[in-house]
N, CA, C and O atoms as a GROMACS GRO file, in nm:
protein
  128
    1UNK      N    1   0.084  -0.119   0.000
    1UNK     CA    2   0.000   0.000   0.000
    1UNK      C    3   0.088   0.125   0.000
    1UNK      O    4   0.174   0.132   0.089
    2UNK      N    5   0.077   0.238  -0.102
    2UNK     CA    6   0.185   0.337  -0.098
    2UNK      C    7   0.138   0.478   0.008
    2UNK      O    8   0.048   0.559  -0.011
    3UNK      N    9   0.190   0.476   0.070
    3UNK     CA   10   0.192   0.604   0.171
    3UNK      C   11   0.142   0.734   0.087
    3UNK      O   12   0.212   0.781  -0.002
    4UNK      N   13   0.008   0.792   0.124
    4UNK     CA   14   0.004   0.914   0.030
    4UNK      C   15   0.067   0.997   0.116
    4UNK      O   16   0.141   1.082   0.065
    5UNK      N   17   0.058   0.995   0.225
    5UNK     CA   18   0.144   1.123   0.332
    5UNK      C   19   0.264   1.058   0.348
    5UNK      O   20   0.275   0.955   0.415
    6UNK      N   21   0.359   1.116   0.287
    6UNK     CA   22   0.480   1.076   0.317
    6UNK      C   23   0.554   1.112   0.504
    6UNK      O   24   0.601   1.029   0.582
    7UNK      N   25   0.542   1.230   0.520
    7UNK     CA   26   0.558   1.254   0.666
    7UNK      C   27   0.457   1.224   0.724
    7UNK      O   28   0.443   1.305   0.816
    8UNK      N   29   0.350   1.129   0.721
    8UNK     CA   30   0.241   1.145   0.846
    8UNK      C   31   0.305   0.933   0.876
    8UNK      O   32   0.278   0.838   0.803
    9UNK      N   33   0.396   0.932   1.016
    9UNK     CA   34   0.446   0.841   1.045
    9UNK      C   35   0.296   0.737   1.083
    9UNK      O   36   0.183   0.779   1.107
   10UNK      N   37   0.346   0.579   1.078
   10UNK     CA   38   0.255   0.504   1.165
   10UNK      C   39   0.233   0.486   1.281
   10UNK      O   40   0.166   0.390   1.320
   11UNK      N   41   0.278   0.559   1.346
   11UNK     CA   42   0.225   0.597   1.475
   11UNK      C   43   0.128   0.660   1.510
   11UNK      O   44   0.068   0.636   1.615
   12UNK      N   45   0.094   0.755   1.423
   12UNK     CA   46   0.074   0.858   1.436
   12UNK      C   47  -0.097   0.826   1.362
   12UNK      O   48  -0.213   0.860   1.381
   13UNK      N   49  -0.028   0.753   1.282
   13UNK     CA   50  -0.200   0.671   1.214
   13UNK      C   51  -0.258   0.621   1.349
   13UNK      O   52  -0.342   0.689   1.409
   14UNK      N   53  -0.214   0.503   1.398
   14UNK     CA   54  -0.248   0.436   1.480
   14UNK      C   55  -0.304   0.508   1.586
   14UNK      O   56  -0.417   0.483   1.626
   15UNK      N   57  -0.203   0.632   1.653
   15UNK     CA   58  -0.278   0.668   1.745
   15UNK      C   59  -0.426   0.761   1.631
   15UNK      O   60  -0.517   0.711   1.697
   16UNK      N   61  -0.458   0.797   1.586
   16UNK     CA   62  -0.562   0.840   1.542
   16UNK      C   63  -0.667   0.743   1.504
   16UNK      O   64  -0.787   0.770   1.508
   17UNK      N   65  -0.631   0.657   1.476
   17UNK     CA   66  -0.745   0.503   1.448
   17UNK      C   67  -0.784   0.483   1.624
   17UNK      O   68  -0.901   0.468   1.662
   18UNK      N   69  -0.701   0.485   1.690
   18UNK     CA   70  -0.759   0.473   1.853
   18UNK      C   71  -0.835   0.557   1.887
   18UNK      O   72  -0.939   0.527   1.946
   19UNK      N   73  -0.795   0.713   1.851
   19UNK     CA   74  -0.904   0.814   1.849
   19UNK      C   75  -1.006   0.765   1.823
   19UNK      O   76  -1.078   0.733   1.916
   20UNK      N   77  -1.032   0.751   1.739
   20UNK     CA   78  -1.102   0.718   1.613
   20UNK      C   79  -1.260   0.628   1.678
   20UNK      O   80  -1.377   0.657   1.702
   21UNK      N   81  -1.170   0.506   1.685
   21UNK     CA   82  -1.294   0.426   1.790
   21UNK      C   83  -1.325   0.418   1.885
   21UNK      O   84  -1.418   0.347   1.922
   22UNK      N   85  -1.222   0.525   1.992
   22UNK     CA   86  -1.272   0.547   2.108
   22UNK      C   87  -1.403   0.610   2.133
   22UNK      O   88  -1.500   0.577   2.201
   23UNK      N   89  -1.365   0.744   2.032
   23UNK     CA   90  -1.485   0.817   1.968
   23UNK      C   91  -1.647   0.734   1.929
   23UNK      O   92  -1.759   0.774   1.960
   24UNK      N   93  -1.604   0.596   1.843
   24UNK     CA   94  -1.718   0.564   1.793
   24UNK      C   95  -1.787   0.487   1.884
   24UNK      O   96  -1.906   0.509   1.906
   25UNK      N   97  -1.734   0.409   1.934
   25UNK     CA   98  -1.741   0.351   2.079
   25UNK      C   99  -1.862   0.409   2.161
   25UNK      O  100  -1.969   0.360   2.198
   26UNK      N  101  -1.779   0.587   2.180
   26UNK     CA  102  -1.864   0.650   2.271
   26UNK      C  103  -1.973   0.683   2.243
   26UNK      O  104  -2.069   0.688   2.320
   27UNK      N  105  -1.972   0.712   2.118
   27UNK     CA  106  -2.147   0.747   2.055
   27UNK      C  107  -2.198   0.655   2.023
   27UNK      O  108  -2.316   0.670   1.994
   28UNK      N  109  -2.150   0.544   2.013
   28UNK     CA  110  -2.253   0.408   1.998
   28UNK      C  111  -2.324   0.365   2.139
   28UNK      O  112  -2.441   0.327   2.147
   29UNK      N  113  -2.225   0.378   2.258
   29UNK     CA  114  -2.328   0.342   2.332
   29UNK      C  115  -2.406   0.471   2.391
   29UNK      O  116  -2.498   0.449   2.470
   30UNK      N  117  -2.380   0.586   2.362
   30UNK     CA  118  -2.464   0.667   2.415
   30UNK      C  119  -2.570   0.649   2.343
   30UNK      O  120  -2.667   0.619   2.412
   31UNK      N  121  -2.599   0.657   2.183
   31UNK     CA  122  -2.734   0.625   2.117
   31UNK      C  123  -2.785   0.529   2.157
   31UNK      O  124  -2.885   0.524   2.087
   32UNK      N  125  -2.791   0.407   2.253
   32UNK     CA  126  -2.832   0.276   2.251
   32UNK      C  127  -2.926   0.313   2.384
   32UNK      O  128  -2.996   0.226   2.436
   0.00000   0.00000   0.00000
């Protein structure tokens, strides 16, 4: 898979994918 952001490290993904579903997480169970 080719990196379109060359400076945006995988870390840096990762921590934002954690964002990410922490986030979805939280509004899933609040709608329920």
């Amino acid at each position: 898979m080719p990196l379109l952001f060359p400076n945006f490290s995988i870390e840096e993904l990762e921590d934002s994918i954690d964002c990410y579903i922490d986030y979805y997480n939280n509004e899933r169970l609040r709608n329920t």
